[in-house]
MMTF fields as JSON, N, C-alpha, C and O atoms, coordinates in Angstrom:
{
  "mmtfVersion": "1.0.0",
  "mmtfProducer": "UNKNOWN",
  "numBonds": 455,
  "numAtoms": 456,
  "numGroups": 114,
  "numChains": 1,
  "numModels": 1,
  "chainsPerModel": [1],
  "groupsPerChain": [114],
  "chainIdList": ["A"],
  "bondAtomList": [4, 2, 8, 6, 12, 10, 16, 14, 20, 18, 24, 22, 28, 26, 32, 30, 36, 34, 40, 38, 44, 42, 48, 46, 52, 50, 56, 54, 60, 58, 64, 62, 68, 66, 72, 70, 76, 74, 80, 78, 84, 82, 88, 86, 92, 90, 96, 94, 100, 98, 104, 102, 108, 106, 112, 110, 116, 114, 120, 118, 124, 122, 128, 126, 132, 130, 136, 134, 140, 138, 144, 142, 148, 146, 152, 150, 156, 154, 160, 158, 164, 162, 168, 166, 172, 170, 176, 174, 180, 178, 184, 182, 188, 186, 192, 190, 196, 194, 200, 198, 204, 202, 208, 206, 212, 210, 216, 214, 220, 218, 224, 222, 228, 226, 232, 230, 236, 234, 240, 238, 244, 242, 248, 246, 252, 250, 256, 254, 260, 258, 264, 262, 268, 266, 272, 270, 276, 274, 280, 278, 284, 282, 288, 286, 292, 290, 296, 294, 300, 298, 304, 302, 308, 306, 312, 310, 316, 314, 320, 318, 324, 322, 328, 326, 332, 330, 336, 334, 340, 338, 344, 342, 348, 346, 352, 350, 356, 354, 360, 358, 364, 362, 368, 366, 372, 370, 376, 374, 380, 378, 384, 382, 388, 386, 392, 390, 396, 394, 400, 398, 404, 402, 408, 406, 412, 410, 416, 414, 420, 418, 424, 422, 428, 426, 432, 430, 436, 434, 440, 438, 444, 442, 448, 446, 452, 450],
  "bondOrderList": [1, 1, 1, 1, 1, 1, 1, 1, 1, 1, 1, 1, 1, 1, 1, 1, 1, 1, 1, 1, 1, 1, 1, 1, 1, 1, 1, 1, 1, 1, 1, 1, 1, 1, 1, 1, 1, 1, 1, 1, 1, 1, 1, 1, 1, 1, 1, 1, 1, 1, 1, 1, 1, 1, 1, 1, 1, 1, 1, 1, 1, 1, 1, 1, 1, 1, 1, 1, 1, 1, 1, 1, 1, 1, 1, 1, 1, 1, 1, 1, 1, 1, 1, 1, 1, 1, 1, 1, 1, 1, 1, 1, 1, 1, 1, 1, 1, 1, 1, 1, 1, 1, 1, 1, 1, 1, 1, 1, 1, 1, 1, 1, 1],
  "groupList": [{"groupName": "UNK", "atomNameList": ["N", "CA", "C", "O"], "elementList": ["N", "C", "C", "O"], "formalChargeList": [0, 0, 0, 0], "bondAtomList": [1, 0, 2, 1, 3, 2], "bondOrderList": [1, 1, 2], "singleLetterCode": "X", "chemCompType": "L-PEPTIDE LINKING"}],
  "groupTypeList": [0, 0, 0, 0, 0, 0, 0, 0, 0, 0, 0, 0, 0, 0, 0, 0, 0, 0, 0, 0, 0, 0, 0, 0, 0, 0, 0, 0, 0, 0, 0, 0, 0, 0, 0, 0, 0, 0, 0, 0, 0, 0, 0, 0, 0, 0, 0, 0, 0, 0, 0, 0, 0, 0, 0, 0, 0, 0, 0, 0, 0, 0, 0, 0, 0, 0, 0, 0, 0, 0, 0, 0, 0, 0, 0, 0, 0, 0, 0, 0, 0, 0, 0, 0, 0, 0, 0, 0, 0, 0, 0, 0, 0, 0, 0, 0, 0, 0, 0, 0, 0, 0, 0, 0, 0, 0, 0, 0, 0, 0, 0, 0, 0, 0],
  "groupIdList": [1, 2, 3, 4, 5, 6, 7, 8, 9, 10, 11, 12, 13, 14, 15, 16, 17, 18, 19, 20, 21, 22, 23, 24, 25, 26, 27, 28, 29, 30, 31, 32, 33, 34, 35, 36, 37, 38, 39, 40, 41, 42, 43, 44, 45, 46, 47, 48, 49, 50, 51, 52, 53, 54, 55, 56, 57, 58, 59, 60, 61, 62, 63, 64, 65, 66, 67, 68, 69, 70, 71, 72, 73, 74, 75, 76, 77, 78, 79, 80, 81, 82, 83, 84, 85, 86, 87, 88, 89, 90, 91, 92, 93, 94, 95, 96, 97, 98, 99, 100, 101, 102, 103, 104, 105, 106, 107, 108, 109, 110, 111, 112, 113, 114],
  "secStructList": [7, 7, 2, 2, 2, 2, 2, 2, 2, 2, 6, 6, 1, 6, 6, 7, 7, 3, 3, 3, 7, 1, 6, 6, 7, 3, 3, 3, 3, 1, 1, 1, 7, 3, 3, 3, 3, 3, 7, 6, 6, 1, 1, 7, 3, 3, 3, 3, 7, 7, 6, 6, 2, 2, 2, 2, 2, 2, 2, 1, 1, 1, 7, 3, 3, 7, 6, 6, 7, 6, 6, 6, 6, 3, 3, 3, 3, 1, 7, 4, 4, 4, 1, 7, 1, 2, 2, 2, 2, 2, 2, 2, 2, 2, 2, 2, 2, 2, 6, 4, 4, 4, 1, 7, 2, 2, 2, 2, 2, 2, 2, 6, 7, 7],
  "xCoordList": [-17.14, -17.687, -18.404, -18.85, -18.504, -18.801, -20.223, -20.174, -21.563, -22.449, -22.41, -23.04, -21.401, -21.503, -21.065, -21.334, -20.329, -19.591, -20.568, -20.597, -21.682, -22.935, -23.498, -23.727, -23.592, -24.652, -23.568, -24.32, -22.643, -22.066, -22.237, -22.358, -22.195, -22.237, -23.558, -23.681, -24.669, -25.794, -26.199, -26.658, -25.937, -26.271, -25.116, -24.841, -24.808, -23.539, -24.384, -24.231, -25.386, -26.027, -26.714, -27.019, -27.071, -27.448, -29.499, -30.083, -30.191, -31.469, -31.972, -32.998, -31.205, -31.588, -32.011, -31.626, -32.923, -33.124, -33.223, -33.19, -33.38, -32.91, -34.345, -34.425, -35.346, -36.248, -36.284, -36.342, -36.263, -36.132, -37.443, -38.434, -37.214, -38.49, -38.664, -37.88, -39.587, -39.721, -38.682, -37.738, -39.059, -38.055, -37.557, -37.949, -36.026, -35.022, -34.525, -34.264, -34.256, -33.779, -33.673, -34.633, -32.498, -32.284, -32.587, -32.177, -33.669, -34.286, -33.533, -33.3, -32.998, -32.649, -32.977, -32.299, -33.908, -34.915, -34.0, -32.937, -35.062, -34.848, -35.903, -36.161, -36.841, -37.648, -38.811, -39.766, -38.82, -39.59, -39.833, -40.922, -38.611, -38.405, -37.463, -36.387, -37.59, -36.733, -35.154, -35.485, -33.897, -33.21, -32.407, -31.668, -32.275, -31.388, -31.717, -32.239, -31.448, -32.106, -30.762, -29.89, -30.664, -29.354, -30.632, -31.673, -29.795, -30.577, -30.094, -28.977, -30.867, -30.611, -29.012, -28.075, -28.909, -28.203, -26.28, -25.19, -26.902, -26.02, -24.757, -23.549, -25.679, -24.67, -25.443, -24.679, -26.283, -27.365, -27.942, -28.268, -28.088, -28.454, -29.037, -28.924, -29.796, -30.42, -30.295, -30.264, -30.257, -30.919, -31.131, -30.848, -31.738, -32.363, -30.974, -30.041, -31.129, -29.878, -30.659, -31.887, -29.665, -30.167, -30.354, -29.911, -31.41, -31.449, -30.343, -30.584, -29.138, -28.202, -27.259, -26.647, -27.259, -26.531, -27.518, -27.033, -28.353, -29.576, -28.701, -28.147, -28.73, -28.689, -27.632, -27.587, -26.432, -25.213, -25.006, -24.289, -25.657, -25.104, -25.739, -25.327, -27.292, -28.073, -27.668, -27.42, -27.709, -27.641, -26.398, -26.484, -24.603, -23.645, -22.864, -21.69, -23.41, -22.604, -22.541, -22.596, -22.426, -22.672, -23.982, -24.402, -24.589, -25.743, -27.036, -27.029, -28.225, -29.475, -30.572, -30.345, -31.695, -33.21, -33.185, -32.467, -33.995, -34.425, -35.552, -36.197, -36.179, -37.692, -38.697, -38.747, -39.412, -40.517, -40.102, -40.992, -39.03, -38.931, -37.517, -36.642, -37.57, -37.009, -37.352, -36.563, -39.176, -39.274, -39.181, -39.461, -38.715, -38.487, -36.635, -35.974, -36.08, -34.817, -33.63, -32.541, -34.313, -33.414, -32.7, -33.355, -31.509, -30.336, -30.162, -30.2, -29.98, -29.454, -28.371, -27.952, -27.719, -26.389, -26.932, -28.039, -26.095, -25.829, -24.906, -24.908, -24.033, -22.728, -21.64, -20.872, -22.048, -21.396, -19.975, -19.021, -19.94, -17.948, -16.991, -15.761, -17.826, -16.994, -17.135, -16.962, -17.331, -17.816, -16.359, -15.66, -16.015, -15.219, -15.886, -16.745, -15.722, -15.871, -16.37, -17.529, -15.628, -15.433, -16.681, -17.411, -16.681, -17.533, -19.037, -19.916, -19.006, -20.667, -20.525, -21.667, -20.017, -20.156, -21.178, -22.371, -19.519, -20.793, -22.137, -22.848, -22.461, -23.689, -24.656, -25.532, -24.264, -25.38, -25.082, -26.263, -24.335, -24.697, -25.223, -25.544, -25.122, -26.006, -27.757, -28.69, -27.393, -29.361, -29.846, -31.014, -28.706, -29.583, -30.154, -31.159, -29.1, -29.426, -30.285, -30.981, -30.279, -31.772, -33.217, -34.167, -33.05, -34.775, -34.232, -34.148, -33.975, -33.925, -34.209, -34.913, -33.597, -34.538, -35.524, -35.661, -36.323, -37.781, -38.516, -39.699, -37.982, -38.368, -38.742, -38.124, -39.768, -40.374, -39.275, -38.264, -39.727, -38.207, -38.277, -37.411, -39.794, -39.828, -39.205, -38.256, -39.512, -39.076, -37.243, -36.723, -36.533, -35.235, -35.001, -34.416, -35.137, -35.229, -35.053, -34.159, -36.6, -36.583, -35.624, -35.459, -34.977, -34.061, -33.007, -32.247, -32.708, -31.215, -30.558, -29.38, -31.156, -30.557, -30.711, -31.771, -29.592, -29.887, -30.013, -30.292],
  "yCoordList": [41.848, 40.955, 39.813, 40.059, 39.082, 37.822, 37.51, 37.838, 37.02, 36.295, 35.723, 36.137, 34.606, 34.412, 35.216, 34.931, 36.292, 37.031, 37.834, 38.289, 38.448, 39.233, 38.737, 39.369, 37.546, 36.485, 36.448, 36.154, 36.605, 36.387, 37.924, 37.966, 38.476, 40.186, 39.887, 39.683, 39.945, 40.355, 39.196, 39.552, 38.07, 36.932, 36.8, 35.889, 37.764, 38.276, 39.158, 39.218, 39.972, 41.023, 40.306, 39.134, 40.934, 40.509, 40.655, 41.611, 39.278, 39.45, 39.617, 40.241, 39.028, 38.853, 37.353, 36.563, 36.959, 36.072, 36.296, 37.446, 35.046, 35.398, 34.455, 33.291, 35.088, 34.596, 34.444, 35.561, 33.62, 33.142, 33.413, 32.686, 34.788, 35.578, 35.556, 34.806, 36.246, 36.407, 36.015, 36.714, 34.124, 33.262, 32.491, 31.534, 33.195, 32.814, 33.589, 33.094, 35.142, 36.281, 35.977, 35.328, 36.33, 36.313, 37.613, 38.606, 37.45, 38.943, 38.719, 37.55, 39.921, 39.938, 40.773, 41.798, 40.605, 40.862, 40.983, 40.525, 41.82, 42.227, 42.526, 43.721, 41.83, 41.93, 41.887, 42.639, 41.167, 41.038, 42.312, 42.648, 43.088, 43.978, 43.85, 43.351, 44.144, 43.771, 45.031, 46.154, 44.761, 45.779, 45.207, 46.121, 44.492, 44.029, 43.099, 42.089, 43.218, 42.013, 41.675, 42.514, 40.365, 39.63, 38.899, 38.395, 39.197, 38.359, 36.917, 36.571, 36.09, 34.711, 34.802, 34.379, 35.433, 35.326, 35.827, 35.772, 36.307, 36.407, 37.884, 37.908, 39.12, 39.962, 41.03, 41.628, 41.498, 42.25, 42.296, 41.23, 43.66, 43.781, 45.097, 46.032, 44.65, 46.425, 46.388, 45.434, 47.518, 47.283, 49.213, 50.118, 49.154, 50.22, 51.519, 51.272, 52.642, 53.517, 54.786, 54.867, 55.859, 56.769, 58.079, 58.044, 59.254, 59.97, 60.746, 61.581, 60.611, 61.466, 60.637, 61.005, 59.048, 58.009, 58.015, 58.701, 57.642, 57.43, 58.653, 58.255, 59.804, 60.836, 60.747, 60.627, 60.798, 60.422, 59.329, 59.375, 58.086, 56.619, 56.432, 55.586, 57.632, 57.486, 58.85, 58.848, 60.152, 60.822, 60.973, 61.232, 60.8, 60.56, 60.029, 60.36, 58.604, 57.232, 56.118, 56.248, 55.142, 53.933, 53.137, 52.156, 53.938, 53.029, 53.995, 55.153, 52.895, 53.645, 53.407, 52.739, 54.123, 53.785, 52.263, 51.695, 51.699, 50.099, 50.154, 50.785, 49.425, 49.511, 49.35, 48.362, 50.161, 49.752, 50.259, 50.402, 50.412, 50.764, 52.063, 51.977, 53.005, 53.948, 54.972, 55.526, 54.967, 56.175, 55.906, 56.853, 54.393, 54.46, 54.316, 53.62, 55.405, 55.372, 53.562, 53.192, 53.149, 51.817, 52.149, 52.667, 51.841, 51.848, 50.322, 49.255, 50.299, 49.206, 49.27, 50.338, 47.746, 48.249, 46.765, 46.255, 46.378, 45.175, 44.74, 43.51, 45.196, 44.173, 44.662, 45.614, 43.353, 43.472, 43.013, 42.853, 42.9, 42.67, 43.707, 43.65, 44.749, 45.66, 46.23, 47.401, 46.261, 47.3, 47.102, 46.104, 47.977, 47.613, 46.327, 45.729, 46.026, 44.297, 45.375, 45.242, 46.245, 46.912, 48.099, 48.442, 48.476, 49.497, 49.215, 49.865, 47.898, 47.181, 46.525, 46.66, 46.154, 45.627, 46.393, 46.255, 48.046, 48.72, 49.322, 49.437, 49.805, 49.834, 49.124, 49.611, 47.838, 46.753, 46.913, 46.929, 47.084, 47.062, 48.692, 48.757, 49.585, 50.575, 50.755, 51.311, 49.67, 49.654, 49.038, 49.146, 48.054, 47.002, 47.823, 47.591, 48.887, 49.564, 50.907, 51.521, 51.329, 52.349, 51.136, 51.402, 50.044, 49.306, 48.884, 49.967, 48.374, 47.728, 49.218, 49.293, 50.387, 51.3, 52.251, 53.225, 51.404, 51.581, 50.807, 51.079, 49.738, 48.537, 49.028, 50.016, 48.464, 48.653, 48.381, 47.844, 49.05, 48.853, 46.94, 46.081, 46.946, 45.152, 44.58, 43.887, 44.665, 43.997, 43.743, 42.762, 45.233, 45.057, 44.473, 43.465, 44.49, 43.73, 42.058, 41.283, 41.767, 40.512, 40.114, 38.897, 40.587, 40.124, 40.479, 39.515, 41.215, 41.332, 42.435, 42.42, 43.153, 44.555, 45.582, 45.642, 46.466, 47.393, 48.945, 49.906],
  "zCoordList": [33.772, 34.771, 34.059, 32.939, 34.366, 34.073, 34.571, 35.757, 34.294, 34.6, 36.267, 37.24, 36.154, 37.62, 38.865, 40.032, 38.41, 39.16, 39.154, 40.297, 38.349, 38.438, 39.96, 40.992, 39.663, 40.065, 41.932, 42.861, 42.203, 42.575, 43.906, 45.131, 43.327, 43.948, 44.824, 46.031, 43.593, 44.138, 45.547, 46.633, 45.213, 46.158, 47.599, 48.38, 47.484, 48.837, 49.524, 50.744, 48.912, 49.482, 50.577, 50.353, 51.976, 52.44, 52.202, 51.691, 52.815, 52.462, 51.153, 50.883, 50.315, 48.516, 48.487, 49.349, 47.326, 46.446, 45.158, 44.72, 44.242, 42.815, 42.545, 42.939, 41.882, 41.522, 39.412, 38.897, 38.694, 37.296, 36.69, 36.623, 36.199, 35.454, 34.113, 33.531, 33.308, 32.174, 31.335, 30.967, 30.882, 30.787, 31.398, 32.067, 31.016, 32.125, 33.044, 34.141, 32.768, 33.37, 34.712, 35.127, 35.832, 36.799, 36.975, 36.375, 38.233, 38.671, 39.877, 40.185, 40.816, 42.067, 43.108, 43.174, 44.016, 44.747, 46.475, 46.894, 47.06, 48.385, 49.062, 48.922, 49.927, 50.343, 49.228, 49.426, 48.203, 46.79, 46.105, 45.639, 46.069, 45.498, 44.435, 44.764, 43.361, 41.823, 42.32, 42.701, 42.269, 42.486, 41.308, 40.94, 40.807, 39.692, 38.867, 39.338, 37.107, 36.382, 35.771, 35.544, 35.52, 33.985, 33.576, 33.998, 32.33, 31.574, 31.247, 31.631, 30.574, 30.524, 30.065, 30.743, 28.792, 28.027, 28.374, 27.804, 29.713, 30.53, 29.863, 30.096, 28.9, 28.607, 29.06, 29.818, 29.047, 29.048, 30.565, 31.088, 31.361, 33.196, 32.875, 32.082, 34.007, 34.394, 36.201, 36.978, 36.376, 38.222, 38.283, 37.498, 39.586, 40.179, 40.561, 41.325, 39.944, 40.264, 40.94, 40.987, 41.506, 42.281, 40.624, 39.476, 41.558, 40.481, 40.002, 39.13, 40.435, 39.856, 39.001, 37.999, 39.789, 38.967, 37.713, 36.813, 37.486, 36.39, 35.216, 34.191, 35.539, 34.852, 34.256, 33.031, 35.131, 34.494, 33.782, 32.783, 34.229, 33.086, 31.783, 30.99, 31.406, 30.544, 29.525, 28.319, 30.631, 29.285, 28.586, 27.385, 29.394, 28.42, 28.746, 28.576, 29.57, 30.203, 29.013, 27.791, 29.726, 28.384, 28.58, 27.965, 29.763, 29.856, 29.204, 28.788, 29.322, 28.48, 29.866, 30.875, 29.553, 30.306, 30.102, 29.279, 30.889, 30.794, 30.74, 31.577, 29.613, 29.137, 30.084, 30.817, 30.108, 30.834, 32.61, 33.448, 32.835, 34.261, 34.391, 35.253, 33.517, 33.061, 34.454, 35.219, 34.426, 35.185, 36.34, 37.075, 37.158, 38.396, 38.476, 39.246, 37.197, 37.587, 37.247, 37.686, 36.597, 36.626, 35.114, 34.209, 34.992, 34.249, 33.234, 33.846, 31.726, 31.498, 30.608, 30.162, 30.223, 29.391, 28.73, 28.904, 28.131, 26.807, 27.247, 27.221, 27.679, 27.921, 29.146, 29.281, 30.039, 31.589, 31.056, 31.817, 30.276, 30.016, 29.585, 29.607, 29.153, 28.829, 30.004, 29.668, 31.192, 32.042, 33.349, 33.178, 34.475, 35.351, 36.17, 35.523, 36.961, 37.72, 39.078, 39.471, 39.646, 40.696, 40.623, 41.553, 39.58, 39.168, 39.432, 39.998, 38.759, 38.474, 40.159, 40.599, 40.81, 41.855, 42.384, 42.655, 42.498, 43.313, 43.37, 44.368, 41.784, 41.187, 42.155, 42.87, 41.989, 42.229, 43.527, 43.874, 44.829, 45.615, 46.729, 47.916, 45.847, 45.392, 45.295, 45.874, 43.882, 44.072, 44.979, 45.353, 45.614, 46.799, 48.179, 48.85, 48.335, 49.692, 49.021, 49.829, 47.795, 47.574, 47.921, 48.658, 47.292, 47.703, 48.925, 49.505, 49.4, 51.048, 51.764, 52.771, 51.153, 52.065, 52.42, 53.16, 51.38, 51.475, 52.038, 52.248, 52.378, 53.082, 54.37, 54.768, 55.22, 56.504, 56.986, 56.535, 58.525, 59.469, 59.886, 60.05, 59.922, 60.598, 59.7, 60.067, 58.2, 57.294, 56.827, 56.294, 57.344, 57.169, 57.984, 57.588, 59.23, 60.65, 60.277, 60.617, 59.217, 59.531, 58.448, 58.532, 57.543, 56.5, 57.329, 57.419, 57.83, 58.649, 58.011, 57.654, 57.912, 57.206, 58.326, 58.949, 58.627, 59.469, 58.8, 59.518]
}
């Protein structure tokens, strides 16, 4: 997958913005909730996975813990190009509906999430 096609997934989700963090990093948010990061450099992502995905992509997937936000389960890799296109899609649209549903009901409401 490609950078914009990253960029591309997550900003289809419904009720996302992409706020330009530490740096440059494209953080991708849902109700100002972080559910997915690229990095500037555009090879390197993390986002939010469930606890059984976590388990599987870290302890003998290709993915590792992501620093610093390991223990809330978020996943990272080095390189979105070696990865399926289809695969990482759904990942990411995965972590979007674990944080959107923690989100208040007003709040999915007012983003348009049911």
């Amino acid at each position: 997958m490609t950078p914009a096609a990253f960029d591309a997934v997550c900003a289809g989700l419904p009720g996302v913005r992409m706020d330009v963090q530490w740096g440059d990093d494209h953080v991708w948010k849902v109700g100002d909730k972080m559910f997915a990061v690229r990095a500037a450099n555009g090879g390197s992502f993390s986002f939010k996975a469930s606890d059984i995905a976590f388990e599987a992509l870290t302890a003998e997937g290709p993915g590792r813990p992501a620093p610093y936000l390991a223990r809330a389960k978020w996943v990272r890799f080095d390189d979105m190009a070696t990865l399926d296109d289809d695969e990482l899609a759904d990942w990411l649209r995965t972590a979007h509906g674990l944080v959107a549903a923690k989100l208040t009901r007003a709040k999915r409401r007012e983003l348009g999430i049911d």
